[in-house]
N, C-alpha and C positions, 0 to 999 in steps of 0.2 A: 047442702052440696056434699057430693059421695067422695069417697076418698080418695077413688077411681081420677074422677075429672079434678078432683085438686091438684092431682099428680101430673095432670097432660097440659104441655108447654102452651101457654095462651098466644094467643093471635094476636100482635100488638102493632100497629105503626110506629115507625121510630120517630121522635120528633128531630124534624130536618133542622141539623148543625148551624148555626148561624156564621155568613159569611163571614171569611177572614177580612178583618178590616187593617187596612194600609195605613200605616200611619201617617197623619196629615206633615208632616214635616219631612215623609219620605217621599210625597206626592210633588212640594213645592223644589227638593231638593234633583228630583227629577226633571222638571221643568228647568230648571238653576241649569242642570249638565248640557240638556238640546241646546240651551242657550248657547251657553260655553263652548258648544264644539262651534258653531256658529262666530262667535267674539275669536275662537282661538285661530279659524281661518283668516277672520279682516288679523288679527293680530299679527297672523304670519305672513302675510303678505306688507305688512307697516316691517315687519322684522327684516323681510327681503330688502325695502325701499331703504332701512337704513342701510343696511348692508353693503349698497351702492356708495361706489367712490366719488371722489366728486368730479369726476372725468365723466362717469355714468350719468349723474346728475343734469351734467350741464350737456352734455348730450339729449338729455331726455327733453331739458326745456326748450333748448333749440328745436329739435323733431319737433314739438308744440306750436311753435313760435312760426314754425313755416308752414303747416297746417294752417294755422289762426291768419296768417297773412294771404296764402291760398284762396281763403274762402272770404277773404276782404274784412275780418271782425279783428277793426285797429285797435280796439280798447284789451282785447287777449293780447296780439302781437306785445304789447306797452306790458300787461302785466307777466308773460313768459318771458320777454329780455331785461324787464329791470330784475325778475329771478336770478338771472344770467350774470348781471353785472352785480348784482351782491354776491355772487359767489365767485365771481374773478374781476374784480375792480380793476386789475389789467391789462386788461383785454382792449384794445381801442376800436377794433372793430366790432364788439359787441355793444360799445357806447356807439356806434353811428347807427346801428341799428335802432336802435333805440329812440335815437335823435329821427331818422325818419319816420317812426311811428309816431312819433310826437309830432312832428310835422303835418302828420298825414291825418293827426286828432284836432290839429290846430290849437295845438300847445306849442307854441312859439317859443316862450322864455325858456319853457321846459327843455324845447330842440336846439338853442343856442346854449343851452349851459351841459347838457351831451354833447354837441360837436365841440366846444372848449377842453372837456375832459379828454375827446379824442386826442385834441392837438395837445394838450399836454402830455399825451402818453407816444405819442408819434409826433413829434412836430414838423413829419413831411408829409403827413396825411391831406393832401391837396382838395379831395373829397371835402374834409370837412371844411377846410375855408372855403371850399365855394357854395358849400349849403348855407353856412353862416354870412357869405356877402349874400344871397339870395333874398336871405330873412333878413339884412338890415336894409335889405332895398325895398323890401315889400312893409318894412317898418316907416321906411322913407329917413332912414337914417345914415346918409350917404358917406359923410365923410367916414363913416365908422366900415361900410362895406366897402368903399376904396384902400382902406388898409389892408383888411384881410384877405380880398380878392389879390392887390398886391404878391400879397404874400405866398398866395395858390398860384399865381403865375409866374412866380420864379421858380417854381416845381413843376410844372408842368407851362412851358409858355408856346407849345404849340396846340393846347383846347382853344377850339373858334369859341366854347360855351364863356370861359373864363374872359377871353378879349370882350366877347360880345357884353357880358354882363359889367368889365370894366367898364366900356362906353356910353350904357347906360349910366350908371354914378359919376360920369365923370357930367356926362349930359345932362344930367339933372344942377350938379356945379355950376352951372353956367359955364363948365369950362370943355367949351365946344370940339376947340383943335386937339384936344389929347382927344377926347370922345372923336373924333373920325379915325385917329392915327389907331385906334381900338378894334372901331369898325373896321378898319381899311384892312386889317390885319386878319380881323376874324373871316371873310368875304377870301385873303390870301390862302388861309388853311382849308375854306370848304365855299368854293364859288357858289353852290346851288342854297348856301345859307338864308332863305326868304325874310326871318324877323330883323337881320341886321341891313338891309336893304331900305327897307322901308324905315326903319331908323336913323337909319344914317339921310336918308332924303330930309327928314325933317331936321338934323339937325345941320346939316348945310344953305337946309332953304332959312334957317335962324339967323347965318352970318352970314346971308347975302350970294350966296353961291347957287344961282337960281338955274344955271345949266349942268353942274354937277347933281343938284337935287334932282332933274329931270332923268339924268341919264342912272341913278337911282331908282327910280319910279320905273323904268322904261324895264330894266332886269327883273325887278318883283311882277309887272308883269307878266311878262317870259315865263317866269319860272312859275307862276300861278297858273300861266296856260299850260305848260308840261306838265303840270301834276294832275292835272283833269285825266 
């Protein structure tokens, strides 16, 4: 080779630089952060929720609670208001709430030990005693709903609901003549009342009273015909 061409710059491909490599732990730490922004938004939004007083709160599970009962799903309604009542054990109207969800799940013991808590927090809450004479009647526990119903009728003693529902307890008694003087009464507050009608026929035609029971019979059906 001449000393010419030793001298002149040779023709060379450069060998291509090898990729920068990312460190694997920069890769995973990457991953880590998308995550993160993701976690830190549920986070802030749980951060909001605490932030809520508990006015907010029970606000919020009410709004729930009417929704869930709106759309008829008792077993939501029962779990948004016992929410409700662990956070104001107070409240006696959130305990009847509650009690007729329970009623409406056919939780019974459940619905009588909410209307109780009612009336211990309101002991004129006439509502509750008569949801509670309601369920010891459909218990078949009479004497026990002639107490409480009692007690709903000295708070309220012009409901025909209350009369009516005494006359049945008392009718089941065997103890007839209060059971009319119930009827007779509830029939005073709302003449067009059909169930105490027909109740009271049968428990007249019991002791013998077979033209009072007729003329009983004769207004239920009057009033079956007017409601056609």
């Amino acid at each position: 080779m001449d000393e010419n061409s030793k001298n002149q710059p040779q023709d060379s491909e450069e060998e291509p630089k090898p990729a920068e490599k990312i460190p694997l732990s920069f890769s995973i730490r990457w991953s880590i952060m998308q995550l993160g922004g993701a976690v830190a938004d549920l986070v802030d939004g749980y951060k909001n929720m605490f932030k809520m007083g508990p006015t907010d709160l029970k606000g919020m599970y009410l709004k729930r609670f009417e929704a869930a009962d709106a759309q008829g799903e008792v077993w939501k309604c029962i779990r948004w208001m016992e929410k409700v009542v662990s956070m104001d054990p107070e409240d006696p109207d959130a305990f009847y709430q509650l009690g007729i969800a329970y009623e409406k799940n056919k939780e019974l013991d459940a619905a009588i030990k909410a209307y109780k808590q009612v009336i211990k927090l309101k002991s004129d809450h006439a509502k509750a005693y008569y949801r509670t004479g309601v369920l010891y009647l459909a218990r078949q526990d009479y004497k026990a709903a002639v107490e409480v119903l009692k007690k709903a009728i000295k708070i309220k003693p012009d409901s025909e609901e209350i009369n009516f529902r005494l006359g049945m307890a008392h009718d089941r008694l065997q103890e007839h003549e209060k059971a009319i003087s119930f009827f007779s009464r509830a029939v005073e507050i709302n003449p067009n009342f059909l169930k105490v009608y027909k109740n009271m026929a049968l428990t007249y035609e019991m002791i013998g009273k077979h033209k009072e029971a007729l003329g009983c019979l004769k207004r239920a059906l009057e009033l079956e015909e007017m409601s056609v």
